[in-house]
C-alpha atoms as an extended CHARMM CRD file, in Angstrom:
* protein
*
       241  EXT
         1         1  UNK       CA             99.3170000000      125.2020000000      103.9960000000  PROA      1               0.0000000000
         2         2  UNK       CA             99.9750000000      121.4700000000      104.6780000000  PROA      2               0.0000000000
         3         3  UNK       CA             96.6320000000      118.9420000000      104.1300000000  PROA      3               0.0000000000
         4         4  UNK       CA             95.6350000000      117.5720000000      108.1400000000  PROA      4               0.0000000000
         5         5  UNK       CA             96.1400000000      114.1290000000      107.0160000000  PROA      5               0.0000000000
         6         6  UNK       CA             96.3030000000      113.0210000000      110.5720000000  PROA      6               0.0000000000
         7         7  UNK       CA             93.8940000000      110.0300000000      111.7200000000  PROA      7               0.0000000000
         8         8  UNK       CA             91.6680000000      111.7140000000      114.6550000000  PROA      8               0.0000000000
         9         9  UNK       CA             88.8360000000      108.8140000000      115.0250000000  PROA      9               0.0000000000
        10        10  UNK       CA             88.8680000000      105.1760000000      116.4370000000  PROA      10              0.0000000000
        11        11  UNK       CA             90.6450000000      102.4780000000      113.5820000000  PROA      11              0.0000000000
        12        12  UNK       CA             87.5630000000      100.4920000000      113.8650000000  PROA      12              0.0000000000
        13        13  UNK       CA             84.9760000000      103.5520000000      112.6110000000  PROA      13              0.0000000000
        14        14  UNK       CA             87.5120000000      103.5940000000      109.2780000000  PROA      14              0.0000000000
        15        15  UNK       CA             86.7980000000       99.9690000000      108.9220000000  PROA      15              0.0000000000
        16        16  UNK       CA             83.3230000000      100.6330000000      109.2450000000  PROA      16              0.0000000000
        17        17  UNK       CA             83.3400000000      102.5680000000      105.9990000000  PROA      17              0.0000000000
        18        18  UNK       CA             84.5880000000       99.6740000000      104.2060000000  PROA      18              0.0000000000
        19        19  UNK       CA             81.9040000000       98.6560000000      101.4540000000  PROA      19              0.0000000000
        20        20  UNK       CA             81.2170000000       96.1860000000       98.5320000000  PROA      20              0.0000000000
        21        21  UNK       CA             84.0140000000       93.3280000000       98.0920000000  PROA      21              0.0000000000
        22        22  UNK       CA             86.5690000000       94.5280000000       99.8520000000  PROA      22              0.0000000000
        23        23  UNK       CA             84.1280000000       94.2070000000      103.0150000000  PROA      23              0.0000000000
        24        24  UNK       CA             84.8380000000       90.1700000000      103.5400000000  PROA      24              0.0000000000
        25        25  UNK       CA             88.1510000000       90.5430000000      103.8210000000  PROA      25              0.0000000000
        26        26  UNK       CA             88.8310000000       93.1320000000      106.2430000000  PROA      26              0.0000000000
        27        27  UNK       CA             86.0240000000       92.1900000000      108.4480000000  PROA      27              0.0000000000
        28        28  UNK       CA             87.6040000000       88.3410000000      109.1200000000  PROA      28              0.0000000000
        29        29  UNK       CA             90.4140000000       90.2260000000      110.1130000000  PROA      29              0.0000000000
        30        30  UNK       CA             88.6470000000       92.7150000000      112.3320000000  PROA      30              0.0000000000
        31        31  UNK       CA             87.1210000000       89.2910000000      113.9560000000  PROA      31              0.0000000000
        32        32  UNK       CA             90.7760000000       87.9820000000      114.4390000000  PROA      32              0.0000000000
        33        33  UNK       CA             93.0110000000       88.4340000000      117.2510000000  PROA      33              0.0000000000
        34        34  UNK       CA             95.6410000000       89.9730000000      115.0510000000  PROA      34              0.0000000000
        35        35  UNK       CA             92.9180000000       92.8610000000      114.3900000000  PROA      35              0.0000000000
        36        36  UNK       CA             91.9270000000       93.4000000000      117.8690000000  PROA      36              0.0000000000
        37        37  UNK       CA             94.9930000000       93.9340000000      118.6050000000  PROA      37              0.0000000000
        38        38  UNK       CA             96.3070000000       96.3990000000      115.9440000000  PROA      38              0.0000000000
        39        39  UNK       CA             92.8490000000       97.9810000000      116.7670000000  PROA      39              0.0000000000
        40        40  UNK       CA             94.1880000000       98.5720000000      120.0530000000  PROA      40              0.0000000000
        41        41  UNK       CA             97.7290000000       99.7130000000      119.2040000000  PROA      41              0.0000000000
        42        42  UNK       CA             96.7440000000      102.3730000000      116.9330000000  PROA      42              0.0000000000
        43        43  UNK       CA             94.0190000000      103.5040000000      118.8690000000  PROA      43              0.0000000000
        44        44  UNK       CA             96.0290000000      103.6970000000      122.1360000000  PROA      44              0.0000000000
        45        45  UNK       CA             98.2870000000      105.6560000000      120.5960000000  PROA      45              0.0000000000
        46        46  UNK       CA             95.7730000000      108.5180000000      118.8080000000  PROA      46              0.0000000000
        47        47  UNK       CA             94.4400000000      108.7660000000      122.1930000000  PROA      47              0.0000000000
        48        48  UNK       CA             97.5920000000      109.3050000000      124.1620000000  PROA      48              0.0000000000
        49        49  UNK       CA             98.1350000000      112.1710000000      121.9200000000  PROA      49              0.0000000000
        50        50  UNK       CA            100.7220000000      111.3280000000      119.2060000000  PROA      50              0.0000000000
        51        51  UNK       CA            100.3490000000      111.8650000000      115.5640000000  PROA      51              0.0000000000
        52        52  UNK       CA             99.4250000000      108.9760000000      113.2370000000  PROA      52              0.0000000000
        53        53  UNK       CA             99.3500000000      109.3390000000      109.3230000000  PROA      53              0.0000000000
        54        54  UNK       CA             97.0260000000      109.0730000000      107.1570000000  PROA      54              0.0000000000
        55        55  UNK       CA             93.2250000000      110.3190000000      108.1520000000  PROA      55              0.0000000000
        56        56  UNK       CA             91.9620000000      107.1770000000      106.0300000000  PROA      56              0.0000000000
        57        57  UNK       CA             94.3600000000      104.1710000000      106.3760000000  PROA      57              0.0000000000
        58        58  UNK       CA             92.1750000000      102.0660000000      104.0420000000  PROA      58              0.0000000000
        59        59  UNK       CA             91.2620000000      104.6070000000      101.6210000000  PROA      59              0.0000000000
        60        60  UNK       CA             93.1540000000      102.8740000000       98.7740000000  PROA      60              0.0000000000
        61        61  UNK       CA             90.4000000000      100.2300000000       98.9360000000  PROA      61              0.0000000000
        62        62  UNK       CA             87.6610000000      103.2630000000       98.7870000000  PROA      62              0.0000000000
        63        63  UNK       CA             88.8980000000      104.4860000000       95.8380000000  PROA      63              0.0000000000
        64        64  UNK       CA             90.1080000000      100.9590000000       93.4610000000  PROA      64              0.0000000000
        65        65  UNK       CA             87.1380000000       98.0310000000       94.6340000000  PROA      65              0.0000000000
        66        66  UNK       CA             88.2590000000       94.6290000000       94.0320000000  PROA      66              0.0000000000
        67        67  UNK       CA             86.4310000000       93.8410000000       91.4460000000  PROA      67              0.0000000000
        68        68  UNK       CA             87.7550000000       96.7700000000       89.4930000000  PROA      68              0.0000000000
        69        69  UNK       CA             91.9410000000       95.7890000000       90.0580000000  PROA      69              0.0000000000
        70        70  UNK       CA             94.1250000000       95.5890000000       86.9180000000  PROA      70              0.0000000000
        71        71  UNK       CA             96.8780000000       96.3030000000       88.3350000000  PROA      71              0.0000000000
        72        72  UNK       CA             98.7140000000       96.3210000000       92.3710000000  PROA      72              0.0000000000
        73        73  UNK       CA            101.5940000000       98.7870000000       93.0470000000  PROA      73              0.0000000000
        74        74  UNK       CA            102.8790000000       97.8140000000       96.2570000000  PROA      74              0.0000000000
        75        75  UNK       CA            104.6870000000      100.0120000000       99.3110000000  PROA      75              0.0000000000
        76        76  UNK       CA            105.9150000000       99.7490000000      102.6950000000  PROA      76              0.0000000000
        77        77  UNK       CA            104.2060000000      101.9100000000      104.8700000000  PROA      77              0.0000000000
        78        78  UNK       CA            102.8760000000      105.3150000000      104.7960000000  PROA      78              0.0000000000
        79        79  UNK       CA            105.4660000000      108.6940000000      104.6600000000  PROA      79              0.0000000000
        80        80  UNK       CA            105.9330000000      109.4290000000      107.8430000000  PROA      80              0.0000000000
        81        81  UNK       CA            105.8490000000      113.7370000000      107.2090000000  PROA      81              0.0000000000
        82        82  UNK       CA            103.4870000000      116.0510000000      107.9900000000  PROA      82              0.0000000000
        83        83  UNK       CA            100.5720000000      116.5060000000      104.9100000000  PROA      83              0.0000000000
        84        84  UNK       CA            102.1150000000      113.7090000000      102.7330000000  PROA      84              0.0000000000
        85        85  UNK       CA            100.3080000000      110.3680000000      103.4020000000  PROA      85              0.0000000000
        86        86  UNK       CA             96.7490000000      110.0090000000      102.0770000000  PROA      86              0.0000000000
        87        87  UNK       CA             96.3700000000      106.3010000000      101.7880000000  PROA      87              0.0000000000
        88        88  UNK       CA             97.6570000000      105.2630000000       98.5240000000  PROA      88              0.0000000000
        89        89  UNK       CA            101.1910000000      103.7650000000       98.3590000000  PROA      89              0.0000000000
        90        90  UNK       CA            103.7360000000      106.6900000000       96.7990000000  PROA      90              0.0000000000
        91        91  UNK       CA            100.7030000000      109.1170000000       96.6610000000  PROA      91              0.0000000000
        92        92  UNK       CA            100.8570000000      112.5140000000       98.2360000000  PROA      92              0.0000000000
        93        93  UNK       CA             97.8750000000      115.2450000000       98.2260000000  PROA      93              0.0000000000
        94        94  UNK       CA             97.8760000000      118.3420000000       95.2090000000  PROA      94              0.0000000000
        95        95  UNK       CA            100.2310000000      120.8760000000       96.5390000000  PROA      95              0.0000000000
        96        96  UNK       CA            102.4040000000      119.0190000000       98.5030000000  PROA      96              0.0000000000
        97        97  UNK       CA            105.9790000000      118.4430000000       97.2380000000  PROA      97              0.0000000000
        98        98  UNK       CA            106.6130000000      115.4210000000       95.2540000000  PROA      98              0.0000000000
        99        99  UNK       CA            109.2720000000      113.0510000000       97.2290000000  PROA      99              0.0000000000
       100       100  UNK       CA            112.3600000000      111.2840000000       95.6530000000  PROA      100             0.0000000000
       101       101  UNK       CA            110.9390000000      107.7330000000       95.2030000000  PROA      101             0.0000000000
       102       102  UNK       CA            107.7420000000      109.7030000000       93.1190000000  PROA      102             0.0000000000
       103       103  UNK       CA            109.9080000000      111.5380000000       91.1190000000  PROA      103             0.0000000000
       104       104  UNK       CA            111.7850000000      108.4060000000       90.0480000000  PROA      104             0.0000000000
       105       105  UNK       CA            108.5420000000      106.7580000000       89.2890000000  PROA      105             0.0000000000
       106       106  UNK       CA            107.3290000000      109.3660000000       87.1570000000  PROA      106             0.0000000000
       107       107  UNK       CA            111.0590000000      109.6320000000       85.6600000000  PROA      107             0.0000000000
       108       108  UNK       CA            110.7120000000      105.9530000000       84.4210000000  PROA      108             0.0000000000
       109       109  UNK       CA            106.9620000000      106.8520000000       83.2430000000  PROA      109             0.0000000000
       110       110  UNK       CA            108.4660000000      109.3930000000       80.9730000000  PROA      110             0.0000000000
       111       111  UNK       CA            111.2630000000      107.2240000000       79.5700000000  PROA      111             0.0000000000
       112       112  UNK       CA            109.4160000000      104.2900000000       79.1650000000  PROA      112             0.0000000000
       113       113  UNK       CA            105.7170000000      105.8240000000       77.8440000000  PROA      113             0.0000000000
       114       114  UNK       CA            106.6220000000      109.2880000000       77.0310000000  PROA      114             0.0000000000
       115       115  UNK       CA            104.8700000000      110.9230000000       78.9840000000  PROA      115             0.0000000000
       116       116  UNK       CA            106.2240000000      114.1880000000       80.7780000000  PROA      116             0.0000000000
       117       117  UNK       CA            106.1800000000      114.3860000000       84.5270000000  PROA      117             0.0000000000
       118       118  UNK       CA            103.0040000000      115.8220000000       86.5680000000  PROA      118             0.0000000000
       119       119  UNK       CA            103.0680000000      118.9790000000       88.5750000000  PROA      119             0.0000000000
       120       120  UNK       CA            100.9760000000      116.9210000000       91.4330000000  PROA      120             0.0000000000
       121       121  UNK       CA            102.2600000000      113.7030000000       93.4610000000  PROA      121             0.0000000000
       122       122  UNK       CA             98.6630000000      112.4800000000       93.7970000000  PROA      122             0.0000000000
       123       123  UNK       CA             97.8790000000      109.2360000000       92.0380000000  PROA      123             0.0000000000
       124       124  UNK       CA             94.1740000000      108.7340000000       92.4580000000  PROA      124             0.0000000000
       125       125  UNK       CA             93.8910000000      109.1700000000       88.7790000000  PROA      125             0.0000000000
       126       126  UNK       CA             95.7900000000      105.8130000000       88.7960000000  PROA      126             0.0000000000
       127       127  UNK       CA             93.2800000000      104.6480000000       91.7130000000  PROA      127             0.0000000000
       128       128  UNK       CA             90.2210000000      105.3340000000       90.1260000000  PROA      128             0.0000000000
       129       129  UNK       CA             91.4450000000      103.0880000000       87.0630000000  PROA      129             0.0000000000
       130       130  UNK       CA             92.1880000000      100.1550000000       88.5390000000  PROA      130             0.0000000000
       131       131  UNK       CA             95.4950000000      100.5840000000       90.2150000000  PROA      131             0.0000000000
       132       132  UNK       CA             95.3360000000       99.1010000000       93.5250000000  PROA      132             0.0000000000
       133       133  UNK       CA             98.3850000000      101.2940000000       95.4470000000  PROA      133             0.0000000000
       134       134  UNK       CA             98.6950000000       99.0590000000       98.8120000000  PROA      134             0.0000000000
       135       135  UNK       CA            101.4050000000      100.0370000000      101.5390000000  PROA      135             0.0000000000
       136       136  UNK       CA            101.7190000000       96.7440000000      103.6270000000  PROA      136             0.0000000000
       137       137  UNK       CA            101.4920000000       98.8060000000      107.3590000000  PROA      137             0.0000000000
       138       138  UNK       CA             98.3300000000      100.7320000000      106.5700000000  PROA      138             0.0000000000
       139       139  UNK       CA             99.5700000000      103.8850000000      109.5810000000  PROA      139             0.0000000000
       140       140  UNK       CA            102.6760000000      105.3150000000      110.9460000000  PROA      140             0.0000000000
       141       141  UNK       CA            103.9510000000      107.9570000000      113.4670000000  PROA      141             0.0000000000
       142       142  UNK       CA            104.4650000000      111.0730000000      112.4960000000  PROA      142             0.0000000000
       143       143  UNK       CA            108.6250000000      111.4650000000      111.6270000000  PROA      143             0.0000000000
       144       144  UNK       CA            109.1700000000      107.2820000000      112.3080000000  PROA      144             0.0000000000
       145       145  UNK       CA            109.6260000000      105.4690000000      109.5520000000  PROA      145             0.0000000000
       146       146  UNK       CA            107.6930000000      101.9350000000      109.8890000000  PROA      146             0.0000000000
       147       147  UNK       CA            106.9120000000      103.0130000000      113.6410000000  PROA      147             0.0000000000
       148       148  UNK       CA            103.6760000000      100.8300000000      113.1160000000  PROA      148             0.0000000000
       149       149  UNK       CA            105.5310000000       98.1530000000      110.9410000000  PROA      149             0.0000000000
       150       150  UNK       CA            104.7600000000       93.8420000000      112.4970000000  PROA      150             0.0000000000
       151       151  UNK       CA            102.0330000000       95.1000000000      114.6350000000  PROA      151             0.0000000000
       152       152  UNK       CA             99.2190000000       93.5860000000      112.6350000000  PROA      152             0.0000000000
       153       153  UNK       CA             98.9960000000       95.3340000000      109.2290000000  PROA      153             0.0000000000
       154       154  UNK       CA            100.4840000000       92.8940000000      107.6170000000  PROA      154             0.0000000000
       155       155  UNK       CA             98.1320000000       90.5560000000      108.1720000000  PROA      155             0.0000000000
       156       156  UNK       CA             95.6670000000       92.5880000000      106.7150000000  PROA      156             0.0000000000
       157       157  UNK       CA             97.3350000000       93.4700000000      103.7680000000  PROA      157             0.0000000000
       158       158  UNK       CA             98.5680000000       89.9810000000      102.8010000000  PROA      158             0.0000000000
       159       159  UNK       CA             95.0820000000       88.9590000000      102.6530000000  PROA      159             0.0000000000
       160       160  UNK       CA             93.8810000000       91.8040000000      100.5610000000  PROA      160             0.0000000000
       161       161  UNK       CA             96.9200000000       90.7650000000       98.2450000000  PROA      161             0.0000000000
       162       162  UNK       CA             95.5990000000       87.1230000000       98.1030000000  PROA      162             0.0000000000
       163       163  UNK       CA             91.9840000000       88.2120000000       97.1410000000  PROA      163             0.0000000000
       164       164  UNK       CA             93.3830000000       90.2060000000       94.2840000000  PROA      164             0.0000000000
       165       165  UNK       CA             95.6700000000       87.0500000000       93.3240000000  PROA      165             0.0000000000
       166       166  UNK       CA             92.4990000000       84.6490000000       93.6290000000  PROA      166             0.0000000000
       167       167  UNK       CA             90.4460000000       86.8810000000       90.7830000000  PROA      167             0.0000000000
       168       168  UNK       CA             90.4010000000       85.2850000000       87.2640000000  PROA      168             0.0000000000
       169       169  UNK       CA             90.2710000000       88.8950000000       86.2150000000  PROA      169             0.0000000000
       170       170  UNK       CA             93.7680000000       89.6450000000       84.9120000000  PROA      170             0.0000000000
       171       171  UNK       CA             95.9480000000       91.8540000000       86.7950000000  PROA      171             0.0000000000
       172       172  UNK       CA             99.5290000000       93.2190000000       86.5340000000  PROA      172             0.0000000000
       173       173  UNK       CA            101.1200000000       92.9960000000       89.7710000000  PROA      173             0.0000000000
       174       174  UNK       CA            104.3770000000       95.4460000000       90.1720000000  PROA      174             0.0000000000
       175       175  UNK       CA            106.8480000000       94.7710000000       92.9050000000  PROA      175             0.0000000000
       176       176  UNK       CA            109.4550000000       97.3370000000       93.5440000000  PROA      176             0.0000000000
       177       177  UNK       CA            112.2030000000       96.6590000000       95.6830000000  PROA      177             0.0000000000
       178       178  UNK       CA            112.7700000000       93.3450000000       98.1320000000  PROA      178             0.0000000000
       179       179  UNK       CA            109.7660000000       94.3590000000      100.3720000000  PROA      179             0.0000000000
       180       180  UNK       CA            107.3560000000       94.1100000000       97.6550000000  PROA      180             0.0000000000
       181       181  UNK       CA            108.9990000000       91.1670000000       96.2450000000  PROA      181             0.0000000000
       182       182  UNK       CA            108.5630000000       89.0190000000       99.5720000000  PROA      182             0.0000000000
       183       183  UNK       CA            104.7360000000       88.7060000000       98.4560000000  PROA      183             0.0000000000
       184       184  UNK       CA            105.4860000000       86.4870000000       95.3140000000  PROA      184             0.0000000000
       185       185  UNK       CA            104.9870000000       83.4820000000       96.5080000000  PROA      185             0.0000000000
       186       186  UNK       CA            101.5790000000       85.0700000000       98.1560000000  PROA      186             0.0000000000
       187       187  UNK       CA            100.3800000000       85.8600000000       94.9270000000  PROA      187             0.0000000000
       188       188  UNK       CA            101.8920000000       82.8080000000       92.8140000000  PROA      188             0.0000000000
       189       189  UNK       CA             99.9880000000       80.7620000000       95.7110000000  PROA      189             0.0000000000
       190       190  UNK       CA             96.4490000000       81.9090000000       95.3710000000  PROA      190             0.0000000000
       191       191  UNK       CA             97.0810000000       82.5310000000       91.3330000000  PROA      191             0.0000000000
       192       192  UNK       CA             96.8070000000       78.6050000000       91.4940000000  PROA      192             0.0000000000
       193       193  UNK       CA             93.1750000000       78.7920000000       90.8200000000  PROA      193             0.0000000000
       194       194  UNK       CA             92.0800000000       77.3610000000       87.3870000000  PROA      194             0.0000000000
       195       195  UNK       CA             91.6650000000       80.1370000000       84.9790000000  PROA      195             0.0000000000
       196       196  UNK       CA             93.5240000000       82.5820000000       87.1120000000  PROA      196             0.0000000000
       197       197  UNK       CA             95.9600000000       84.4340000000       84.2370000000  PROA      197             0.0000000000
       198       198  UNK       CA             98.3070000000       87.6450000000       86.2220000000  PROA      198             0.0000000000
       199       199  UNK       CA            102.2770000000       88.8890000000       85.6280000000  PROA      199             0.0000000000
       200       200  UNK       CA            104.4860000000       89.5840000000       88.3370000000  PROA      200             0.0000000000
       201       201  UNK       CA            106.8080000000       92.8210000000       87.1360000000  PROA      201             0.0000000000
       202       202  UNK       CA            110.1390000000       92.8910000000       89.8120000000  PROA      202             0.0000000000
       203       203  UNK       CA            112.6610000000       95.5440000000       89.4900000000  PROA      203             0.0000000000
       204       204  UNK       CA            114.3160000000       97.3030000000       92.1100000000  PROA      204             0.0000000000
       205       205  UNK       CA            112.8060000000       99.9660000000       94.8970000000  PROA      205             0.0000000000
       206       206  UNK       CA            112.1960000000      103.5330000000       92.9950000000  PROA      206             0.0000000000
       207       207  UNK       CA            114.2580000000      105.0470000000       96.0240000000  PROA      207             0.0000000000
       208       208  UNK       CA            117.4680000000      107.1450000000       94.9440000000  PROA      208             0.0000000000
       209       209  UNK       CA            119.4850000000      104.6520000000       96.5010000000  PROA      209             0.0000000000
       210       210  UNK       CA            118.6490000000      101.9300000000       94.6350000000  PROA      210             0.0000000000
       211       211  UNK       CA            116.4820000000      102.9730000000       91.3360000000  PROA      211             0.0000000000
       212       212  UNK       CA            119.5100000000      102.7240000000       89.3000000000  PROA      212             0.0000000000
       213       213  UNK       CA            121.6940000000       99.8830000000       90.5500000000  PROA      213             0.0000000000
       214       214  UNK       CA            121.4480000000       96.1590000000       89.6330000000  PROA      214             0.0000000000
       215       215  UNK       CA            120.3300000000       93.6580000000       89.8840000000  PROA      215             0.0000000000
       216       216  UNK       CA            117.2030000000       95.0310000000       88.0060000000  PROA      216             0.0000000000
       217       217  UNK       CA            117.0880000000       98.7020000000       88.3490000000  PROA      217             0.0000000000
       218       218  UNK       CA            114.1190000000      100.8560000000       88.6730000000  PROA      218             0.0000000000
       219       219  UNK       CA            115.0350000000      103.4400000000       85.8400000000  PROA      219             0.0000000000
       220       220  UNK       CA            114.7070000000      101.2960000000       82.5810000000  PROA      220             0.0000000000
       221       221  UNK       CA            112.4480000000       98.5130000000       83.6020000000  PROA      221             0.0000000000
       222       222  UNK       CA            109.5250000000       99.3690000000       81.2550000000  PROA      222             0.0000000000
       223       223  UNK       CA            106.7090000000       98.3080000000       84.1590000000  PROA      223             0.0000000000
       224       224  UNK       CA            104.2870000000      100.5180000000       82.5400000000  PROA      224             0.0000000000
       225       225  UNK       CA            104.1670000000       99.9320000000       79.6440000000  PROA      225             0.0000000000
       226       226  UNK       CA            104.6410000000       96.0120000000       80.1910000000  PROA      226             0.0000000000
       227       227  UNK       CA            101.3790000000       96.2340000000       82.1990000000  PROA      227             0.0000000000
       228       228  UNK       CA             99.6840000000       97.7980000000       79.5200000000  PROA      228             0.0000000000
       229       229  UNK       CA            100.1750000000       95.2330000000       76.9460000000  PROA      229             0.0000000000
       230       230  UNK       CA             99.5370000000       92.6830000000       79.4490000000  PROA      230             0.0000000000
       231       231  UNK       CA             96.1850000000       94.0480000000       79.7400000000  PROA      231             0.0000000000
       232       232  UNK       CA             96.1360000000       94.6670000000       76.0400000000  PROA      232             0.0000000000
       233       233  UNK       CA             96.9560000000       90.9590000000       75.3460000000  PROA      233             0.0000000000
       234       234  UNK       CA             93.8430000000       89.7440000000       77.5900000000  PROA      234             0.0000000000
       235       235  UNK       CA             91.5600000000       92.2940000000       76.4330000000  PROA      235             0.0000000000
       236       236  UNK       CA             91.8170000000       94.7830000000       79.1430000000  PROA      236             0.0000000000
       237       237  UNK       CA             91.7190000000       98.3210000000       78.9620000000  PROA      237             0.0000000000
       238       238  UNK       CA             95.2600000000       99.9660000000       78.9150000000  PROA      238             0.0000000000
       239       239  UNK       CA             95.8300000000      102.2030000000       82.0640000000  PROA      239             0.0000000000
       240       240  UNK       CA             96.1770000000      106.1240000000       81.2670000000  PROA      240             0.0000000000
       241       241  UNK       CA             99.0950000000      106.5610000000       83.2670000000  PROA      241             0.0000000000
C-alpha cells in the first residue's frame, strides 16, 4: 500500500513547526504579501477537496537545519503521483518505486563513486548529513505537474537559497538542469560576503531526456564525488552518499 502523503492541515500550521535557523527566513515570508497569498492558494484548494502533495511541504528544512548544509541539491516541484512526494527534492518514501530521474542519479552515483544502486528512493540518509534537497514550488496537485508552480513558492525558496549562499560554512551547491541553474546568480550574489568560500556543480537535468545529451550531461559529470573533495579540501566531512 501507497504512503498518504497528502497535505490534510492549514499551510500555515506546517510553518508553525518550523524551528531553529531556518525559522527567520520563512517567517518574513509568512509576514509578506507573497506568503499570504500562497497561504491562501494552497489552503483554498485542500479545502475545496483536491489532493495536494506532500503532507510536510517544508520537511526538507526539518530534517537538514541551516547551520548543518554542506551541500544543496535542487528540484522543481514535488512528483505529482500518488505516495511519491515526501518533501525532499528526488526523494520518494521506502517501498515506493524509484522514478526515472532517481534512477539516473543513483546510475551516476555508481559510475562516479562506486557505489551500487539502493533498493529504496528515499534520500533522508543524504538529509540528515547535510544535503539540503530543495524543490523550488514546495506543493503540487495530485497528477499536474507544477500545478502550484509562480504562485509564491518561489519566493520562499529563493530566500532559503540565499541564506545557505550567505553562510561562510562551505557548501557544494549542485544544479541539475536549466531550472536549477537559473539560481546562480542568487547564490554567486549573496556568496559576495567576505570569507564566504562555495562551488557551483552544473550539468544537465537527471531526466531520461536529457541525462545524457550535451551540453554537460548528467551521466558522467562526477558531482559527487567533486562535492566530496570540495568538502575534503576545506576540511569538511565527506558525504556518505
Amino acid at each position: 500500500m501507497l504512503p498518504n502523503n497528502t497535505l490534510g492541515r492549514p499551510l500555515r500550521d506546517v510553518f508553525d513547526e518550523v524551528v531553529g535557523d531556518w525559522r527567520e527566513v520563512t517567517e518574513n515570508f509568512l509576514q509578506s504579501s507573497q506568503g499570504e497569498k500562497l497561504v491562501q492558494f494552497v489552503d483554498a484548494h485542500v479545502k475545496a477537496g483536491e489532493i495536494v502533495y506532500p503532507s510536510n511541504p517544508l520537511r526538507a528544512l526539518a530534517l537538514t537545519p541551516l547551520e548543518q548544509v554542506r551541500a544543496v541539491i535542487l528540484g522543481q516541484d514535488p512528483y505529482h503521483g500518488s505516495g511519491q512526494a515526501e518533501g525532499l527534492a528526488f526523494s520518494v518514501p521506502e517501498g515506493v518505486k524509484i522514478p526515472p530521474s532517481l534512477r539516473n542519479i543513483f546510475k551516476e552515483l555508481q559510475r562516479d563513486l562506486h557505489i551500487a544502486p539502493p533498493q529504496s528512493g528515499s534520500l533522508v540518509h543524504w538529509a540528515k548529513q547535510g544535503v539540503l534537497l530543495l524543490n523550488t514550488t514546495l506543493t503540487v496537485k495530485n497528477g499536474q505537474a507544477a500545478s502550484h508552480a509562480k504562485k509564491g513558492w518561489e519566493v520562499l525558496t529563493d530566500a532559503l537559497i540565499a541564506a545557505v549562499a550567505r553562510q561562510q560554512r562551505p557548501v557544494a551547491f549542485m544544479l541539475w538542469g536549466a531550472h536549477a541553474q537559473a539560481k546562480r546568480p542568487l547564490i554567486e550574489d549573496a556568496a559576495k560576503i567576505p570569507g564566504t568560500q562555495h562551488i557551483v556543480l552544473q550539468a544537465n537535468h537527471p531526466s531520461p531526456l536529457s541525462a545524457t545529451k550535451p551540453p554537460v550531461p548528467f551521466i558522467g559529470c562526477g558531482h559527487f564525488s567533486a562535492a566530496n573533495a570540495f568538502l575534503a579540501q576545506h576540511q569538511c566531512s565527506e558525504i556518505a552518499w
